[in-house]
VOFI-24645 format. One record per residue (C-alpha): residue number from 1; residue in one letter; x, y, z. Coordinates in steps of 0.1 Angstrom, whole numbers, always signed. Layout:
# residues N
site pos->NUM&code->A&X->X&Y->Y&Z->Z
...
# end
This chain:
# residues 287
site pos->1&code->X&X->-237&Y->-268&Z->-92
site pos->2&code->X&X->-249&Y->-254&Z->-59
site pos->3&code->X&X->-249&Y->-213&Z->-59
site pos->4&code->X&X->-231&Y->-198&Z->-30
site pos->5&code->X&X->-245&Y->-170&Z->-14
site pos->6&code->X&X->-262&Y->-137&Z->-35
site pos->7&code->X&X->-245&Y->-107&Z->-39
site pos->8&code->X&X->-256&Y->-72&Z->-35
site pos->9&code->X&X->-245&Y->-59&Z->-68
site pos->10&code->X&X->-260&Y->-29&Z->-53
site pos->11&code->X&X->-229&Y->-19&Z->-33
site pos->12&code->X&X->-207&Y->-7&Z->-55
site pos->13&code->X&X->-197&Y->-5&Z->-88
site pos->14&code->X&X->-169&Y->-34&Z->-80
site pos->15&code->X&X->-198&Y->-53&Z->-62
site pos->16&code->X&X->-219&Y->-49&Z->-93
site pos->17&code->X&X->-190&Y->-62&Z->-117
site pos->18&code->X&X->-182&Y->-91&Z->-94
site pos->19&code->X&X->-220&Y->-100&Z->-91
site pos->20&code->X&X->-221&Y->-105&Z->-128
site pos->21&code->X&X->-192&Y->-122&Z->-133
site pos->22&code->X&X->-199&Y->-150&Z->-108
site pos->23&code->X&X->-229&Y->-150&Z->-126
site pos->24&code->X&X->-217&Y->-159&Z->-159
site pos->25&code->X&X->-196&Y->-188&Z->-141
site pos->26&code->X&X->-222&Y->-206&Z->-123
site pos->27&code->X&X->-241&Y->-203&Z->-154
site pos->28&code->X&X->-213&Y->-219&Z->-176
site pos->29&code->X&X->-215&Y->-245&Z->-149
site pos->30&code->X&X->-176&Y->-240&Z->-141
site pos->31&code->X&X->-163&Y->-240&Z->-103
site pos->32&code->X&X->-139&Y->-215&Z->-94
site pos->33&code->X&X->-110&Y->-242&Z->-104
site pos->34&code->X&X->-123&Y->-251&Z->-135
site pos->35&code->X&X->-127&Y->-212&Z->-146
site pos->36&code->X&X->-91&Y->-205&Z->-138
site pos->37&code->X&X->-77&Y->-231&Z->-156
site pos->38&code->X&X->-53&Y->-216&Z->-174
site pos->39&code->X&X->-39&Y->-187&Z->-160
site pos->40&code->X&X->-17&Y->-177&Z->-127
site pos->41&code->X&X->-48&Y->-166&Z->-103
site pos->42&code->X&X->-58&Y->-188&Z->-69
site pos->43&code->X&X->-94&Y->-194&Z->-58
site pos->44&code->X&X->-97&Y->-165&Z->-29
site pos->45&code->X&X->-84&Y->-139&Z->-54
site pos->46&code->X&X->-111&Y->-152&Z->-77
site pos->47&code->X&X->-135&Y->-149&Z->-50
site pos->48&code->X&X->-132&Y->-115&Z->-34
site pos->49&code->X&X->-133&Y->-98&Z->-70
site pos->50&code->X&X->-169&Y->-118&Z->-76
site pos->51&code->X&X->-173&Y->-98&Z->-38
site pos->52&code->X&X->-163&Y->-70&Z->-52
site pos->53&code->X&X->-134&Y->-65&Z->-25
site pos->54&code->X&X->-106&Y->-70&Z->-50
site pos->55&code->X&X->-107&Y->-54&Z->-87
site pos->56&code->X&X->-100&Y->-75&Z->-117
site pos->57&code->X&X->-67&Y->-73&Z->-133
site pos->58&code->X&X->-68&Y->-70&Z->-172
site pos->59&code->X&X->-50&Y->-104&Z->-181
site pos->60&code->X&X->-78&Y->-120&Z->-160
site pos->61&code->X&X->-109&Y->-100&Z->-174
site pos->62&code->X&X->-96&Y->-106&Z->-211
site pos->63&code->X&X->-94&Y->-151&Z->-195
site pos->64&code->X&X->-132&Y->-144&Z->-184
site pos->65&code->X&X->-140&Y->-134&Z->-218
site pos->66&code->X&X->-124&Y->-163&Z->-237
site pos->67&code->X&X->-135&Y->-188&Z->-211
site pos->68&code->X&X->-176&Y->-177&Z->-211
site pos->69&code->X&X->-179&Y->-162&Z->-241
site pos->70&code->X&X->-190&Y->-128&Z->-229
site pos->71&code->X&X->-175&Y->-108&Z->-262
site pos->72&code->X&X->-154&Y->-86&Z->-248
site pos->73&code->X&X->-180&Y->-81&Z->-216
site pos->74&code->X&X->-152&Y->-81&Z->-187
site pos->75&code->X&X->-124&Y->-64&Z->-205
site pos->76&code->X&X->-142&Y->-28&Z->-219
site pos->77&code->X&X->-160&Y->-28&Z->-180
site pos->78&code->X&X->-126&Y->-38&Z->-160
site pos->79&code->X&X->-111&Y->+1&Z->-165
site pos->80&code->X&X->-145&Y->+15&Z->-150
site pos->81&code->X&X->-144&Y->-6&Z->-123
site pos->82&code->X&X->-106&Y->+3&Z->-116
site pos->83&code->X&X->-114&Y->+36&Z->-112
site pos->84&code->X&X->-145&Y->+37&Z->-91
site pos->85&code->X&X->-133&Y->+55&Z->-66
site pos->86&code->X&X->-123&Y->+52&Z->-26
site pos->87&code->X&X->-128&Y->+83&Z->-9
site pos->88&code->X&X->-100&Y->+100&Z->+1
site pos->89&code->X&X->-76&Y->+85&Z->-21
site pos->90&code->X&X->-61&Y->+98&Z->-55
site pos->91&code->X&X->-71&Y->+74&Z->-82
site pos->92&code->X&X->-37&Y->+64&Z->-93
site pos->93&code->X&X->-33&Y->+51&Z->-55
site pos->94&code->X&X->-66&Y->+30&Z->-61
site pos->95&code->X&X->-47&Y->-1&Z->-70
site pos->96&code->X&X->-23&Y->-2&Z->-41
site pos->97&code->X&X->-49&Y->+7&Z->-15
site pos->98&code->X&X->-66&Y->-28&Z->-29
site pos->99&code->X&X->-34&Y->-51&Z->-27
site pos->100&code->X&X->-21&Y->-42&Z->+6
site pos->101&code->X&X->-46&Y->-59&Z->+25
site pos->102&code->X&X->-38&Y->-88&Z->+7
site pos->103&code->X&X->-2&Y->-85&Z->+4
site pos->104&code->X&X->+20&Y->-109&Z->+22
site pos->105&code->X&X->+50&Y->-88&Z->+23
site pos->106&code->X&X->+50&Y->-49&Z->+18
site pos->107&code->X&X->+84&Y->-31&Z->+17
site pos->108&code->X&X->+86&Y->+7&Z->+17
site pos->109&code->X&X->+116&Y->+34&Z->+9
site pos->110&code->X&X->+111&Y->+72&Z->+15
site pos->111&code->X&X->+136&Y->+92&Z->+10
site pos->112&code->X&X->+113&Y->+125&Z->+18
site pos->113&code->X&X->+81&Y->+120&Z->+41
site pos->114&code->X&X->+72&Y->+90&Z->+67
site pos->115&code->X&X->+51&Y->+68&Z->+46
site pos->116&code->X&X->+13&Y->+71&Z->+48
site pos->117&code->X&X->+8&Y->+32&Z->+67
site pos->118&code->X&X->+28&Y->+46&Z->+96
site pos->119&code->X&X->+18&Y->+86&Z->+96
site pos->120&code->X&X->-2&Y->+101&Z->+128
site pos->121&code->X&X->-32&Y->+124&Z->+120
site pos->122&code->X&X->-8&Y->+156&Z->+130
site pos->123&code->X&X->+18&Y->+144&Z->+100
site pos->124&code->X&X->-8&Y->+130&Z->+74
site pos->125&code->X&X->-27&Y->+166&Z->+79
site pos->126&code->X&X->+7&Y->+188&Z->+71
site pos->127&code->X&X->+16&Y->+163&Z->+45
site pos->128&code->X&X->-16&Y->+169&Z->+26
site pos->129&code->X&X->-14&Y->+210&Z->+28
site pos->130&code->X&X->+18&Y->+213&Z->+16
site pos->131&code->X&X->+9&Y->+191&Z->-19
site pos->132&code->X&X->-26&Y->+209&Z->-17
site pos->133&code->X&X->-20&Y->+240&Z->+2
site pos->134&code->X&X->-58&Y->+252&Z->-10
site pos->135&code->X&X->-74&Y->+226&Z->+2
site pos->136&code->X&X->-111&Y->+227&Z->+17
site pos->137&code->X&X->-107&Y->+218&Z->+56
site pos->138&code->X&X->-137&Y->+193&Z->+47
site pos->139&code->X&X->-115&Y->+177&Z->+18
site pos->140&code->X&X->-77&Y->+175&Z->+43
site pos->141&code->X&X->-104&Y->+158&Z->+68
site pos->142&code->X&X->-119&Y->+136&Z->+45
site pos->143&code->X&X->-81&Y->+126&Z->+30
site pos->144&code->X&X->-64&Y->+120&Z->+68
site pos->145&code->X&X->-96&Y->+101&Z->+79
site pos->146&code->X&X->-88&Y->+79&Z->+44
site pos->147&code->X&X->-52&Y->+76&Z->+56
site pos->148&code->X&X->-54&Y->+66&Z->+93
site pos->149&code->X&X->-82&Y->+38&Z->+79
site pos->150&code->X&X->-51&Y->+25&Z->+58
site pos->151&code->X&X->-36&Y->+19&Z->+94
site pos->152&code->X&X->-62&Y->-10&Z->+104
site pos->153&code->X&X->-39&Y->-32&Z->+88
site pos->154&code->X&X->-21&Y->-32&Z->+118
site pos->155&code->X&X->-46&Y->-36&Z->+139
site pos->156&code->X&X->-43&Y->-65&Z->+167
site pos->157&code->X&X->-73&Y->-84&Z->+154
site pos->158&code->X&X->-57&Y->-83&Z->+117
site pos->159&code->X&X->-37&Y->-103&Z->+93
site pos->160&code->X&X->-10&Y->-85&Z->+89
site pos->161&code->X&X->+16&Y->-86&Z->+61
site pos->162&code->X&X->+55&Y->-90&Z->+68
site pos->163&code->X&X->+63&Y->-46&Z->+73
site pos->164&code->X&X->+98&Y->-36&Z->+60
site pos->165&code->X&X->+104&Y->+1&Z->+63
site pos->166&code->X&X->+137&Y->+20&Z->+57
site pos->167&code->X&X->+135&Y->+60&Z->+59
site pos->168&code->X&X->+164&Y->+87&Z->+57
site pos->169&code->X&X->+174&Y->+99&Z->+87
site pos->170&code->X&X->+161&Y->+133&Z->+76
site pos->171&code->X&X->+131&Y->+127&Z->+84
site pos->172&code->X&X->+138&Y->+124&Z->+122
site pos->173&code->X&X->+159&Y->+151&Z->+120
site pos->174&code->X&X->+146&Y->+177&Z->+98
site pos->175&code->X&X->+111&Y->+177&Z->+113
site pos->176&code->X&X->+75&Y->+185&Z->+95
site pos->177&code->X&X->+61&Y->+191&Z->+128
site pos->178&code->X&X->+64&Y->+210&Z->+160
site pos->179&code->X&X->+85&Y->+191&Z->+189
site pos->180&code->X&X->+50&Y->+178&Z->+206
site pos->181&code->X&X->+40&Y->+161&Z->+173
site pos->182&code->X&X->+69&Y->+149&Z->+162
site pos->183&code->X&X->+72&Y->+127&Z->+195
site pos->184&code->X&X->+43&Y->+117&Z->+190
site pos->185&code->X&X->+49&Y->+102&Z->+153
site pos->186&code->X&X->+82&Y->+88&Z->+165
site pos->187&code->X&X->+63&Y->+73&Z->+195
site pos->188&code->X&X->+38&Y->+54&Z->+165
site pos->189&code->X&X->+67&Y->+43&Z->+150
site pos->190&code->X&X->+84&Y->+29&Z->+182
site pos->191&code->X&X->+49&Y->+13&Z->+188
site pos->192&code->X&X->+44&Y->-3&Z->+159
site pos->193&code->X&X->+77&Y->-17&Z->+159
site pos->194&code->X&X->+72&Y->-28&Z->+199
site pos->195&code->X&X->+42&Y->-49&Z->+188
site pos->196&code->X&X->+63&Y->-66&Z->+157
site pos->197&code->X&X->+41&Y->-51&Z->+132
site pos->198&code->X&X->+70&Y->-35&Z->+118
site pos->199&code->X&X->+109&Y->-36&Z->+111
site pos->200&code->X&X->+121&Y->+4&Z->+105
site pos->201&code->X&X->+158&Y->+7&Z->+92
site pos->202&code->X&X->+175&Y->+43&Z->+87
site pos->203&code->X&X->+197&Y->+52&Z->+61
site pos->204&code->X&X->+223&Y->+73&Z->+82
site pos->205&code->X&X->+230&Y->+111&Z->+64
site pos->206&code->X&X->+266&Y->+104&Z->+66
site pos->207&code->X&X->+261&Y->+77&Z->+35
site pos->208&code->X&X->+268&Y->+99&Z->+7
site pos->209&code->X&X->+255&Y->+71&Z->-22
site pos->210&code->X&X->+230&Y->+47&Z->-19
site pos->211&code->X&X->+204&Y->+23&Z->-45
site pos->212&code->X&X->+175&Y->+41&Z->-53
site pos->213&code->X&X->+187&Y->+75&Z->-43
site pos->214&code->X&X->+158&Y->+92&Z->-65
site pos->215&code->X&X->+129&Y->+71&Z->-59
site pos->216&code->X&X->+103&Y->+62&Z->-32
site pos->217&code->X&X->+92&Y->+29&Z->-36
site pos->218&code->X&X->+70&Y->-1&Z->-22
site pos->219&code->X&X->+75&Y->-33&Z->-30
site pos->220&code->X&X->+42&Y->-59&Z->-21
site pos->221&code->X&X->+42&Y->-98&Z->-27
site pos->222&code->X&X->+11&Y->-122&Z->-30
site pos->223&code->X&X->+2&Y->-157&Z->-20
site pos->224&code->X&X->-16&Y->-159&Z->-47
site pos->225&code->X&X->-6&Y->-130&Z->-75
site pos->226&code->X&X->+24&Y->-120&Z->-92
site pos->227&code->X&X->+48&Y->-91&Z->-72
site pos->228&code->X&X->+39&Y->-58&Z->-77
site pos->229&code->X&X->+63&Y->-25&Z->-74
site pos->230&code->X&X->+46&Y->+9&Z->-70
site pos->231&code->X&X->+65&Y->+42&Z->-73
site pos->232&code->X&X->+51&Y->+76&Z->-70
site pos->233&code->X&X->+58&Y->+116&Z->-74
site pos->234&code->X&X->+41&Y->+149&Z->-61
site pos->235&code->X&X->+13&Y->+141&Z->-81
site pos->236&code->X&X->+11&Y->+108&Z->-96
site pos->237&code->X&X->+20&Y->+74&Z->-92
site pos->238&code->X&X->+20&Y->+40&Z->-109
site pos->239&code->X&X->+23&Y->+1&Z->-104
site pos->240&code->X&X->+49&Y->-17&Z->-118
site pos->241&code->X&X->+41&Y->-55&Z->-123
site pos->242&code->X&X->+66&Y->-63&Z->-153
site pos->243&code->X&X->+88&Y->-92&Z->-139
site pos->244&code->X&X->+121&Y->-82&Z->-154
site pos->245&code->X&X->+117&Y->-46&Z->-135
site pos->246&code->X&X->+99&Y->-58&Z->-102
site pos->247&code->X&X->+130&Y->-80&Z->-102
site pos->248&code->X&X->+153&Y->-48&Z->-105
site pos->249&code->X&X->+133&Y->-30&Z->-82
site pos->250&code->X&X->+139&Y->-58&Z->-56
site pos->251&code->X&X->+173&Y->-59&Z->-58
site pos->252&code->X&X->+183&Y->-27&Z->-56
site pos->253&code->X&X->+157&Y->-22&Z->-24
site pos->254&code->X&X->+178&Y->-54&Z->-9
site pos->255&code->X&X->+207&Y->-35&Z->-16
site pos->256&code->X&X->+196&Y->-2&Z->+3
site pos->257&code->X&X->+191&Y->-22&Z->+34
site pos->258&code->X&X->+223&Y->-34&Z->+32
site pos->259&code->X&X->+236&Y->+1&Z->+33
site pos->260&code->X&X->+215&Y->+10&Z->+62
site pos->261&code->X&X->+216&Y->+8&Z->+99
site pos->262&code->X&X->+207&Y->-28&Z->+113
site pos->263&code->X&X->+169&Y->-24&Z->+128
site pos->264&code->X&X->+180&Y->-25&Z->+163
site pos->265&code->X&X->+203&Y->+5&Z->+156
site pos->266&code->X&X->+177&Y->+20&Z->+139
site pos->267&code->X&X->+149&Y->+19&Z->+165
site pos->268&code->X&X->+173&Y->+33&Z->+190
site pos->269&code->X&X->+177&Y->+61&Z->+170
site pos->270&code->X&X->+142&Y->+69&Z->+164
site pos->271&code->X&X->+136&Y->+63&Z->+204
site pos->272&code->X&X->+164&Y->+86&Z->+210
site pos->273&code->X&X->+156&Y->+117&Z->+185
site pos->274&code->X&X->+115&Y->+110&Z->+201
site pos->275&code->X&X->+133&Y->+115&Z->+235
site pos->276&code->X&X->+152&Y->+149&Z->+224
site pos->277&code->X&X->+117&Y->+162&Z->+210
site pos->278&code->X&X->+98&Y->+154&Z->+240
site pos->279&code->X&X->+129&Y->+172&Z->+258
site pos->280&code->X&X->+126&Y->+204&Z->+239
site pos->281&code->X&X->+163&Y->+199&Z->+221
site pos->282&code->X&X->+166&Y->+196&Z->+185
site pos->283&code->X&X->+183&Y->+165&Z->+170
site pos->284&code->X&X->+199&Y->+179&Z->+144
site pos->285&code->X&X->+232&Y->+172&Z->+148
site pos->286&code->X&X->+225&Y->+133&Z->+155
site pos->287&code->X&X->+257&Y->+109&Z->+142
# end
């Protein structure tokens, strides 16, 4: 069997793991078919974690070892390579930060602060000093840098998944920022939106009850993995890739948009409360 192009297994610690594994393969003689025989993986995911640009789920390290015979090789070594680190990012976040780029859908809810995809250097900055207040300047740099980079998946020359995202109308309202800066993340929103990027709902303050009340959420599907639900606190956060639950989580996210204004409501608000800010009046009293 022909080999494809080396690897620099000198990259990274996901590089090196990927290196070796393609390794193993091509010396098992197996294409990328034959090796995943067996279990729910397509050939590009397979690919980009012998690249070293995706990391290798458990289910599929535990398949390698079965399948070459590598006693127990890709399973004890997946964990390190899960957690070698992106800067900027917490390490729970390390497996999210991963599958968006290859998500085919991604679905946010937050109840509390504009989600990071969509935040402005001005917002992502406050953000990250009122959950780490003692913070370095280097380190609050280092994280918004690592947070606007998240953004390229919007970029023009990108592939970009289907964007749903529904906020509370708090967050318009009850601004993080001054006036100037809050125009300006409403403007990114507006944008983004402008440019079919995105699809922003609200969930008006006047709804008194709504799914998922307690939780912020994303929801990201796959051409080529199973759905995977993330949910996440002050200081943690965790994937959720059990089908019973992703199905819950689904369902009661399709049931919050039902509750919330339609998307061309909901862009007129934001472009309406951006207008007040840039205007020097306070929309707190919006209906």
């Amino acid at each position: 069997m022909a080999r494809g192009k080396d690897i620099d297994g000198s990259m990274s610690v996901p590089t090196f793991y990927g290196k070796e594994l393609r390794w193993q393969r091509e010396a098992a003689g197996l294409s990328l078919e034959a090796f995943l025989e067996g279990i729910y993986y397509s050939k590009t995911y397979l690919s980009d974690i012998e690249h070293g640009e995706r990391r290798m789920p458990l289910d599929l390290a535990q398949h390698a070892d079965r399948v070459l015979r590598t006693n127990g090789f890709f399973e004890r070594n997946c964990e390190d390579v899960r957690k070698a680190r992106r800067v900027g990012h917490a390490a729970y976040f390390e497996k999210v930060l991963e599958a968006e780029k290859h998500a085919t859908t991604i679905e946010e809810w937050c109840p509390m602060l504009i989600p990071g995809l969509l935040q402005t250097p001005a917002y992502a900055r406050a953000a990250i000093l009122a959950g780490l207040p003692l913070s370095l300047d280097a380190e609050v740099e280092e994280k918004v840098n690592a947070r606007m980079a998240r953004a390229d998946l919007f970029a023009a020359d990108h592939h970009t998944p289907e964007y749903w995202v529904i906020l509370h109308e708090s967050l318009l309202t009850e601004p993080l920022l001054t006036a100037q800066d809050m125009t300006v993340q409403l403007d990114r929103i507006v944008e983004l939106t402008h440019r079919r990027r995105i699809t922003p709902q609200i969930v008006p303050r006047k709804q008194k009850a709504y799914p998922l009340m307690a939780a912020s959420i994303m929801t990201m599907t796959f051409p080529d993995a199973p759905p995977l639900v993330y949910t996440e606190a002050s200081y943690s956060g965790g994937t959720i890739d059990d089908p019973a639950l992703v199905r819950q989580y689904r369902k009661a996210y399709d049931q919050l948009r039902a509750v919330a204004l339609s998307p061309d409501t909901s862009l007129a608000m934001i472009k309406a409360t951006a207008e007040d800010y840039r205007n020097g009046k306070h929309p707190d009293r919006l209906e």
